[in-house]
MDTraj code that builds the backbone (N, CA, C; nanometers):
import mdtraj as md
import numpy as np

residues = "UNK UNK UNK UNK UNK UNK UNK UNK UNK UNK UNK UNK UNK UNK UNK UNK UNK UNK UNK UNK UNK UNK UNK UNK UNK UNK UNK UNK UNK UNK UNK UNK UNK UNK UNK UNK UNK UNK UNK UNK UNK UNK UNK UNK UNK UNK UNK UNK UNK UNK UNK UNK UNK UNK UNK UNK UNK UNK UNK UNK UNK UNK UNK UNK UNK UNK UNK UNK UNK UNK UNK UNK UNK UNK UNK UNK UNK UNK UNK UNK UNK UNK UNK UNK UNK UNK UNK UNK UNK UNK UNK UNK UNK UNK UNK UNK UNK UNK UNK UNK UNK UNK UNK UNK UNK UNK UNK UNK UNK UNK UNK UNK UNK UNK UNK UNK UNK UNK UNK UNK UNK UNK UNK UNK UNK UNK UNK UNK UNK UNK UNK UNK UNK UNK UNK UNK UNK UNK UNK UNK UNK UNK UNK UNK UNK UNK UNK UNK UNK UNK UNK UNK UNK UNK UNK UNK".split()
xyz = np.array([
    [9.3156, 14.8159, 12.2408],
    [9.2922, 14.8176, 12.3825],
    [9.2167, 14.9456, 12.4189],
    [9.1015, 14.9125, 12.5090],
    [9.0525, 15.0489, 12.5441],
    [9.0916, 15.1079, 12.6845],
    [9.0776, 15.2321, 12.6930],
    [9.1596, 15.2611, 12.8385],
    [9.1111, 15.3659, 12.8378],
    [9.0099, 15.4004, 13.0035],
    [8.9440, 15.4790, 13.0436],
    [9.0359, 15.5974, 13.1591],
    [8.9940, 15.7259, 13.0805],
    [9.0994, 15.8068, 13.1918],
    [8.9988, 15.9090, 13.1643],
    [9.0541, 15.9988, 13.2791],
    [8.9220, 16.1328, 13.3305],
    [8.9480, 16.2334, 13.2014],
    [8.8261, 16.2859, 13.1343],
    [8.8065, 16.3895, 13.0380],
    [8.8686, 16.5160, 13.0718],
    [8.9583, 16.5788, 12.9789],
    [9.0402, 16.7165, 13.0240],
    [8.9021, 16.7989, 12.8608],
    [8.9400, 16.9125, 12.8543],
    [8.9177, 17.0081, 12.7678],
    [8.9498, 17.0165, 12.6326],
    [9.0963, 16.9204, 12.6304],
    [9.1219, 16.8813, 12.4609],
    [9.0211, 16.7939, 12.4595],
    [8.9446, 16.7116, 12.4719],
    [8.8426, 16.5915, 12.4956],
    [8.7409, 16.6514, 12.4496],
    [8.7029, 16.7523, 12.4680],
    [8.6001, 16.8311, 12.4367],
    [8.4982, 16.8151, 12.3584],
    [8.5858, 16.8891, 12.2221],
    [8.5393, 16.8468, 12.1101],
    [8.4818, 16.7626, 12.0444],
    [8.5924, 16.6461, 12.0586],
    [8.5707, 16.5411, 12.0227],
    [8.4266, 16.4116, 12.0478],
    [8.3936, 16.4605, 12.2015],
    [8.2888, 16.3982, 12.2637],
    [8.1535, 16.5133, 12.2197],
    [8.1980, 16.5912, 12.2168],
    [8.0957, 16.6752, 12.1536],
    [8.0168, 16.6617, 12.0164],
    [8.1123, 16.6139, 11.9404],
    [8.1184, 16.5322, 11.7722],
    [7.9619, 16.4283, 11.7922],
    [8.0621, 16.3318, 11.8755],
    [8.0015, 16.1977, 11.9356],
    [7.8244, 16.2376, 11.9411],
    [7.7789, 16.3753, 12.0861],
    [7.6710, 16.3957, 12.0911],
    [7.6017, 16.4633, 11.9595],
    [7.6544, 16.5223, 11.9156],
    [7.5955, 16.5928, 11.7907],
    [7.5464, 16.5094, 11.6775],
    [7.6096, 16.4357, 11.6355],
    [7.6171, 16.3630, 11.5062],
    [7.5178, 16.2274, 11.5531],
    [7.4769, 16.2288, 11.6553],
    [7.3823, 16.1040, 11.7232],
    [7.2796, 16.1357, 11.6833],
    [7.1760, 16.0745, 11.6282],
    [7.0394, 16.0808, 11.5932],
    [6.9276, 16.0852, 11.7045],
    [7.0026, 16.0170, 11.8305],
    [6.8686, 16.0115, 11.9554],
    [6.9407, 16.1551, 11.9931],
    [7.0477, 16.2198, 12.0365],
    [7.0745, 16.3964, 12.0783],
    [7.0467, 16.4521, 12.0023],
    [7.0258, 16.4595, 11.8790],
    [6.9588, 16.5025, 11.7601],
    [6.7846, 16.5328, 11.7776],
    [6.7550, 16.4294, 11.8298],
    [6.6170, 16.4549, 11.8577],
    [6.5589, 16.5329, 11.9646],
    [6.6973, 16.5556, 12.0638],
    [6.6569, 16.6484, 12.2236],
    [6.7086, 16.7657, 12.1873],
    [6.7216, 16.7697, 12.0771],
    [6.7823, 16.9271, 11.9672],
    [6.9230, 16.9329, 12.0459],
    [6.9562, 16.8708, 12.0585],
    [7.1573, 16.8749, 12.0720],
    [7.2335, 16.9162, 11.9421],
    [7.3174, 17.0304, 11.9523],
    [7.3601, 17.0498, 11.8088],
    [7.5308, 17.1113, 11.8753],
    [7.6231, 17.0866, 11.7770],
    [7.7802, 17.0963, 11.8021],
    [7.7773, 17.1859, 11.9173],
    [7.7557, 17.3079, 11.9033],
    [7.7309, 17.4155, 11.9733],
    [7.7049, 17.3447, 12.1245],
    [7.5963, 17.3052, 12.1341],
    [7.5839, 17.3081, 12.2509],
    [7.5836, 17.1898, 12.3568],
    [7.6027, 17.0928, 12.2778],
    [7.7044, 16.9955, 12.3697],
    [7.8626, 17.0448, 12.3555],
    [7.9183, 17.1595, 12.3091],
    [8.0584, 17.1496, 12.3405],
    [8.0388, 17.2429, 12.4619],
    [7.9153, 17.3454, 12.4557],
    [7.9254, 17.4442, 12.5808],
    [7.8728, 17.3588, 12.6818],
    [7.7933, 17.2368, 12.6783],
    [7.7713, 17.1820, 12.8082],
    [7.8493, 17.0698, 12.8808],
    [7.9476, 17.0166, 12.7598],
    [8.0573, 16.9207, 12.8741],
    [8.1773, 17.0110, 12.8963],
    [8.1900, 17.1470, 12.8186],
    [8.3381, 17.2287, 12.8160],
    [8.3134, 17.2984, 12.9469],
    [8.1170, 17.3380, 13.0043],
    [8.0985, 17.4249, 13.1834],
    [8.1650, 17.3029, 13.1962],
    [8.1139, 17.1095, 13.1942],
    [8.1165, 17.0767, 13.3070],
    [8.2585, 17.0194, 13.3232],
    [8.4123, 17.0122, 13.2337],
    [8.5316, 16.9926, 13.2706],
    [8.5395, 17.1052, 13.4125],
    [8.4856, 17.2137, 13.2871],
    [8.5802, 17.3156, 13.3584],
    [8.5035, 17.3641, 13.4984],
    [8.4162, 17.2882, 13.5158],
    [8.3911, 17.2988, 13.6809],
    [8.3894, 17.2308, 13.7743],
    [8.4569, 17.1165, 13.6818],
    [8.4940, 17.0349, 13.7531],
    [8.4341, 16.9107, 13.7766],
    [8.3506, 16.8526, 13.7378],
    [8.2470, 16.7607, 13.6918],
    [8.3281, 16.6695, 13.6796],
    [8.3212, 16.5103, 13.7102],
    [8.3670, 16.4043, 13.6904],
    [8.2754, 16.3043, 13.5514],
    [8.3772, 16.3783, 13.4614],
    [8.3675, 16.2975, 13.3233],
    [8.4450, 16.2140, 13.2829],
    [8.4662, 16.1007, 13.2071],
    [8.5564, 15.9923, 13.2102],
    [8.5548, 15.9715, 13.0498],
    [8.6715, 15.9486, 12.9484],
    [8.6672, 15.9294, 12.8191],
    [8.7345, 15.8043, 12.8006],
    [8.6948, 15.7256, 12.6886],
    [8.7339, 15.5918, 12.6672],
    [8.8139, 15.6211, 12.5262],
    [8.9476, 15.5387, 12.5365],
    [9.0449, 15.6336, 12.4013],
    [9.0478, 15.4161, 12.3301],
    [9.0301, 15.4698, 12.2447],
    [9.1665, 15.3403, 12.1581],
    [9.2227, 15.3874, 12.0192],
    [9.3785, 15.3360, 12.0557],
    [9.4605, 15.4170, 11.9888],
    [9.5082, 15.5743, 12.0033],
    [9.4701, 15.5974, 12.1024],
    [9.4966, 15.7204, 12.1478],
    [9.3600, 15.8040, 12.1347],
    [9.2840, 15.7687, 12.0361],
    [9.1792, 15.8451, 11.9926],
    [9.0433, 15.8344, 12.0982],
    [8.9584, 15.8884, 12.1493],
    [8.8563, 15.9059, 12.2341],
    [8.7283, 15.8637, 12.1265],
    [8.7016, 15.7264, 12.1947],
    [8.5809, 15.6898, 12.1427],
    [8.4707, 15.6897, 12.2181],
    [8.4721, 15.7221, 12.3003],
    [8.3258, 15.7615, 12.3930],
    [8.3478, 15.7617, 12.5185],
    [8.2144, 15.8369, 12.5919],
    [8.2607, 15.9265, 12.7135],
    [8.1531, 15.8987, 12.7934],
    [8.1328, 15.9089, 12.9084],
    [8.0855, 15.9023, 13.0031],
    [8.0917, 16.0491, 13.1482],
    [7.9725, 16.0408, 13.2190],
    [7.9840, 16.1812, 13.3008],
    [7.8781, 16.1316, 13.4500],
    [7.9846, 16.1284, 13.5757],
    [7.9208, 16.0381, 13.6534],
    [7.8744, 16.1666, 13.7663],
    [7.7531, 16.1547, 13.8492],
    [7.6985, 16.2866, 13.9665],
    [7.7380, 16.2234, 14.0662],
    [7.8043, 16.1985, 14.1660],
    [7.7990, 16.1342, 14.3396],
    [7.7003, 16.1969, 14.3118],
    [7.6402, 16.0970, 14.3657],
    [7.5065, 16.1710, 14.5007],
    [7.3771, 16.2337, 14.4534],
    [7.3707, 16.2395, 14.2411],
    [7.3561, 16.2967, 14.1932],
    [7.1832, 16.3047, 14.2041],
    [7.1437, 16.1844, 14.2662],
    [6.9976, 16.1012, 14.2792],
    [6.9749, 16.1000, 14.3847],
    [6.8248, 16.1784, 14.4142],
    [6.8025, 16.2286, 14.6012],
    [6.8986, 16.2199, 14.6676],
    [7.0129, 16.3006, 14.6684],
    [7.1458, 16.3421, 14.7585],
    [7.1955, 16.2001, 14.8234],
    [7.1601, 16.0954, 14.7131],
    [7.2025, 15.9984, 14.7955],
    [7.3173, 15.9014, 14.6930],
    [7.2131, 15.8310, 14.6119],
    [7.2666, 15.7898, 14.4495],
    [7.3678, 15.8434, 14.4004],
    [7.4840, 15.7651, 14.3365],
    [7.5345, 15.7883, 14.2141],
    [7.4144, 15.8393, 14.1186],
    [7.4350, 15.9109, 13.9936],
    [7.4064, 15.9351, 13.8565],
    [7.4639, 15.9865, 13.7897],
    [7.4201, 15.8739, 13.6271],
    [7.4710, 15.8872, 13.4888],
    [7.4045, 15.9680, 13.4237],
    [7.4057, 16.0764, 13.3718],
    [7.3524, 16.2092, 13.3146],
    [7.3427, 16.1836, 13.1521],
    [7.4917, 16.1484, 13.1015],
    [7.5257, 16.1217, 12.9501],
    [7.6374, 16.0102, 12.9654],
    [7.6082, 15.9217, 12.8777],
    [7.7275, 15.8591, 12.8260],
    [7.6849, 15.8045, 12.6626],
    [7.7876, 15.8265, 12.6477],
    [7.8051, 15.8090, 12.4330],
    [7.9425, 15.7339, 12.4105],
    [7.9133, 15.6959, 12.2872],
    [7.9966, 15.5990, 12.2421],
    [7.9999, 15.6101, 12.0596],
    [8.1143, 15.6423, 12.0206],
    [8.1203, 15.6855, 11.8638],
    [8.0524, 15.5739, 11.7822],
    [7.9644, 15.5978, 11.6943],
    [7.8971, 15.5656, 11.6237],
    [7.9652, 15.4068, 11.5527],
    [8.0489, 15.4411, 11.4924],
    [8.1413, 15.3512, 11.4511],
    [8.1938, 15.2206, 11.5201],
    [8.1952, 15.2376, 11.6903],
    [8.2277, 15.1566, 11.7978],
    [8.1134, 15.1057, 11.8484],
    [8.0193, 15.1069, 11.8182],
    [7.9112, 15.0491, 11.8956],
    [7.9179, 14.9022, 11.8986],
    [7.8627, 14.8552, 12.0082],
    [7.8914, 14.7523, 12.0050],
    [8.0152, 14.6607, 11.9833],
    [8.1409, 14.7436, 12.0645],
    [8.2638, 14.6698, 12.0484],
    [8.3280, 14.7119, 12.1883],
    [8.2653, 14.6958, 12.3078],
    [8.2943, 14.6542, 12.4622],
    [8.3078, 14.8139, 12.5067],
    [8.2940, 14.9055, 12.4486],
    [8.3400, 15.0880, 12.4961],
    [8.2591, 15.0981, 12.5978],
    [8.1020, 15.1177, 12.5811],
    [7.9688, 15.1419, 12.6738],
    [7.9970, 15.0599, 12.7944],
    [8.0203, 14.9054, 12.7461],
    [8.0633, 14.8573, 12.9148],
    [8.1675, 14.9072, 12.9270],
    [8.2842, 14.8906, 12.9163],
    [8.4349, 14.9796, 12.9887],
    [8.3587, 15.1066, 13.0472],
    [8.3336, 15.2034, 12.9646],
    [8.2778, 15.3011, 13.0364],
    [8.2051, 15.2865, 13.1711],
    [8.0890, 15.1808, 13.1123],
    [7.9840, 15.1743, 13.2611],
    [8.0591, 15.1462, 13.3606],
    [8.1198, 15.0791, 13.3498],
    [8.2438, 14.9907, 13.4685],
    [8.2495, 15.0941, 13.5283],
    [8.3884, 15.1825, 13.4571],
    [8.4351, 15.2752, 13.4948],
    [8.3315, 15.3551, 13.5891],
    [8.2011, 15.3738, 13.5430],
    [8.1110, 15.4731, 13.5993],
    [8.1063, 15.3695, 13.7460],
    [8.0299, 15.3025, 13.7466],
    [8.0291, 15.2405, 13.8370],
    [8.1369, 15.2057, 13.9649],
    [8.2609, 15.1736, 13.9168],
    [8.3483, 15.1885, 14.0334],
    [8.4011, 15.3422, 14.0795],
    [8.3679, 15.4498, 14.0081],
    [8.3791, 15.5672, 14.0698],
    [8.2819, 15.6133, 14.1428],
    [8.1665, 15.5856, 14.1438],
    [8.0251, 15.5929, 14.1949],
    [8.0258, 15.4890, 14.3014],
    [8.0780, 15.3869, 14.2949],
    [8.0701, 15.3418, 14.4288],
    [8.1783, 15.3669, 14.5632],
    [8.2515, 15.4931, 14.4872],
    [8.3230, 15.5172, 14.6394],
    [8.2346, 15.6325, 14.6759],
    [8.1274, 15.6068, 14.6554],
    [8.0449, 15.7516, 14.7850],
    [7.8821, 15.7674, 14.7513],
    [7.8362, 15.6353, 14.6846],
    [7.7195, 15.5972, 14.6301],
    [7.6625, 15.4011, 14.6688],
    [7.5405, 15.3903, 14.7463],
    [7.5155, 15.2397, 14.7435],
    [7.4189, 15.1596, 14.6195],
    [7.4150, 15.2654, 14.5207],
    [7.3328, 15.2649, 14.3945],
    [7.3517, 15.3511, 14.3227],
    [7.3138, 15.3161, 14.1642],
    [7.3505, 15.4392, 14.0334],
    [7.2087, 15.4315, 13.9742],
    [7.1956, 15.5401, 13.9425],
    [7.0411, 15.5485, 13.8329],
    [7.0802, 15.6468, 13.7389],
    [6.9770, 15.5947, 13.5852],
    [7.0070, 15.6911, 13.4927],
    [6.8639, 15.6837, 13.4296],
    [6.8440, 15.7650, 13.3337],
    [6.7363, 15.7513, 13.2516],
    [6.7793, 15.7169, 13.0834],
    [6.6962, 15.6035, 13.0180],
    [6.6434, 15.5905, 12.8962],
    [6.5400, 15.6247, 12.8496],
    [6.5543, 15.6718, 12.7036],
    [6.4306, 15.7362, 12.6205],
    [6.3865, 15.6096, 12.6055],
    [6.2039, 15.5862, 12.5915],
    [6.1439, 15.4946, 12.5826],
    [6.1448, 15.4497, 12.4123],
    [6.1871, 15.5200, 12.3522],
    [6.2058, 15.4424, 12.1785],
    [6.4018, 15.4224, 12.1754],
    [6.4924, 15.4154, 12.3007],
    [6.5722, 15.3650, 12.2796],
    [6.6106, 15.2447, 12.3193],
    [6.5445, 15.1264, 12.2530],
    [6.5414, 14.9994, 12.3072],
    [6.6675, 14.8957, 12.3162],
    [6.7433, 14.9387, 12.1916],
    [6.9079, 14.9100, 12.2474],
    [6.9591, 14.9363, 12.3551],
    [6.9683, 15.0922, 12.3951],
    [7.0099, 15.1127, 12.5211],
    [6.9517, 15.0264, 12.6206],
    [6.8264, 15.0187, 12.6746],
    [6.7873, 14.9337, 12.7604],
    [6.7989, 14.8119, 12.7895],
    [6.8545, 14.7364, 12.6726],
    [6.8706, 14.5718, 12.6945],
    [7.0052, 14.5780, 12.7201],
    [7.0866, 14.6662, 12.6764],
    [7.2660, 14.7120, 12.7257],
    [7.2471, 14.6869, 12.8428],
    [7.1345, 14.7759, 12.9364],
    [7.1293, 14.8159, 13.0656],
    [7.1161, 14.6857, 13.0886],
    [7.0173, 14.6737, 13.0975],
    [6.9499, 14.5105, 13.1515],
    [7.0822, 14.4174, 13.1123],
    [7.1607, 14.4158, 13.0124],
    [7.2523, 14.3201, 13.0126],
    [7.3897, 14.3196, 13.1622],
    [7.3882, 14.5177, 13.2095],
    [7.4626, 14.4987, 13.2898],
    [7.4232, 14.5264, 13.4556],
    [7.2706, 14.4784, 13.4307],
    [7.2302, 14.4620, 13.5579],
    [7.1784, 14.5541, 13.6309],
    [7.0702, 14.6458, 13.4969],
    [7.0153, 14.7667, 13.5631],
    [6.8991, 14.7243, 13.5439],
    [6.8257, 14.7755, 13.6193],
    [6.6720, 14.7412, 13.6434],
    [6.5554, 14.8579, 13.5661],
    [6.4367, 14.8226, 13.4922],
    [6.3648, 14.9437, 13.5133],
    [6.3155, 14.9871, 13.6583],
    [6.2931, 15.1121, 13.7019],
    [6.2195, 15.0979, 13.8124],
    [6.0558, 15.2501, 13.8041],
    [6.0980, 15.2610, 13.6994],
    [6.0040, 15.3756, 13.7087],
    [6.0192, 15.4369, 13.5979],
    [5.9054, 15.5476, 13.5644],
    [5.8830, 15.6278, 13.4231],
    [5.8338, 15.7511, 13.4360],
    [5.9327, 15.8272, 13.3212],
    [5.8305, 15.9846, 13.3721],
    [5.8122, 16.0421, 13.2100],
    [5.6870, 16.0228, 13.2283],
    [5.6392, 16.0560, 13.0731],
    [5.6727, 16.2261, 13.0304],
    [5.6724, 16.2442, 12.9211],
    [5.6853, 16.3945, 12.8687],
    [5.7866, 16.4494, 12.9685],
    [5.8786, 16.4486, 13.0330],
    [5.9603, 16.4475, 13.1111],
    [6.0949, 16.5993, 13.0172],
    [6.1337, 16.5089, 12.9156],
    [6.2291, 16.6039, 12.8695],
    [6.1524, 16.6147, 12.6824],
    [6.0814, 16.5772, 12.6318],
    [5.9909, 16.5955, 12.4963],
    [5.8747, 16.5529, 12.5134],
    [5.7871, 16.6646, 12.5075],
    [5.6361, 16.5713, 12.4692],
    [5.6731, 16.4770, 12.3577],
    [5.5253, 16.3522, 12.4152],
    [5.5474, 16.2361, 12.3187],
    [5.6617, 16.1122, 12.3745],
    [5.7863, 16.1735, 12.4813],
    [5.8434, 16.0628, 12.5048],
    [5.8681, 16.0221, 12.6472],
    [5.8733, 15.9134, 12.6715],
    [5.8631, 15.8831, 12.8219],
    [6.0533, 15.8406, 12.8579],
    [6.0502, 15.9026, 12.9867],
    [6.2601, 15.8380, 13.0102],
    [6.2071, 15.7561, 13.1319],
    [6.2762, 15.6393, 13.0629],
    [6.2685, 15.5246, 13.1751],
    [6.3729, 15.5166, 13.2696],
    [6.3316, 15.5155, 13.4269],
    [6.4654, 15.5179, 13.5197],
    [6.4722, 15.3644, 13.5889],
    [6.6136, 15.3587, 13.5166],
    [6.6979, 15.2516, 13.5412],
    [6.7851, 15.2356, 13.6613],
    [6.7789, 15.1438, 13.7485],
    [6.7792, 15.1298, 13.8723],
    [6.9209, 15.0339, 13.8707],
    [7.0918, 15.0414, 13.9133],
    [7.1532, 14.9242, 14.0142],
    [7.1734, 14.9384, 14.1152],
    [7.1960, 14.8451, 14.2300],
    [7.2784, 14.8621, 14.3561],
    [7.3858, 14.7985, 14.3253],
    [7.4848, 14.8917, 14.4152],
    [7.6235, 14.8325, 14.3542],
    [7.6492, 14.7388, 14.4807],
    [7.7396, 14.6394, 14.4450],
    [7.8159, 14.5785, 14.5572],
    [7.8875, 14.6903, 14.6659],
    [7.8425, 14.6113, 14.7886],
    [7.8745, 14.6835, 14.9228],
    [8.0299, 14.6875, 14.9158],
    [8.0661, 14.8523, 14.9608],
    [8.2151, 14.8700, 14.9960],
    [8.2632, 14.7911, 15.1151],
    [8.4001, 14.7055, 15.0892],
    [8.4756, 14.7117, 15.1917],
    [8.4745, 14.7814, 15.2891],
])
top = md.Topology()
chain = top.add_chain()
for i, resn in enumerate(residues, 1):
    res = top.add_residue(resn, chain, resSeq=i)
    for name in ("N", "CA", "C"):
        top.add_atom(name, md.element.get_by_symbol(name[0]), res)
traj = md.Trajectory(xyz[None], top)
């Protein structure tokens, strides 16, 4: 069973593993080091990060912005999923998760995909994200991040 609860600081590490040992964070020069110093600022400042456990163990994580997109949008910054779990329902639980926390103070979520990560994008597209735009050389020369567009269902 997977079961999504908010990321504390023991979490850390572990999601840190996750980014490091990834071949696409690998390529934006992500190394142990410094994905543990960049989700360990953002617990500890408080940042709304969300980890997906089964068996107790944290198999991938997610990190949602209110508002994070022209002061208006939800945004998804990072979300990962242990290598090993791919493709066994984590990424959606997570998105979910992202998504119903983002829609208490967001009428849409956007994130960006690297344009040679074509798995990710049909994920997206499977859960109803749109392309809507591209910004080339953006975060590496040579690669373009595609921004992925939902509106969420209107709040009560």
């Amino acid at each position: 069973m997977i079961l999504i609860r908010p990321m504390t600081s023991a979490d850390v590490e572990t999601c840190a593993r996750i980014m490091a040992e990834n071949p696409l964070w690998q390529r934006y020069g992500v190394t142990m080091n410094s994905a543990r110093q960049r989700l360990g600022e953002a617990v500890a400042g408080g940042e709304s990060l969300f980890v997906a456990t089964m068996a107790d163990t944290v198999e991938g994580f997610v990190w949602c912005v209110p508002r994070g997109a022209f002061a208006r949008s939800g945004y998804i910054p990072l979300i990962g999923v242990s290598p090993a779990f791919t493709g066994h329902g984590i990424g959606a639980r997570l998105l979910d998760a992202a998504e119903a926390f983002l829609a208490q103070s967001s009428p849409d979520i956007f994130l960006t995909v690297s344009d040679f990560n074509e798995g990710a994008q049909r994920f997206y597209r499977r859960q109803g994200y749109k392309q809507v735009g591209a910004l080339p050389d953006y975060v590496l020369p040579g690669v373009t991040e595609l921004i992925f567009w939902k509106r969420l269902p209107s709040m009560p």
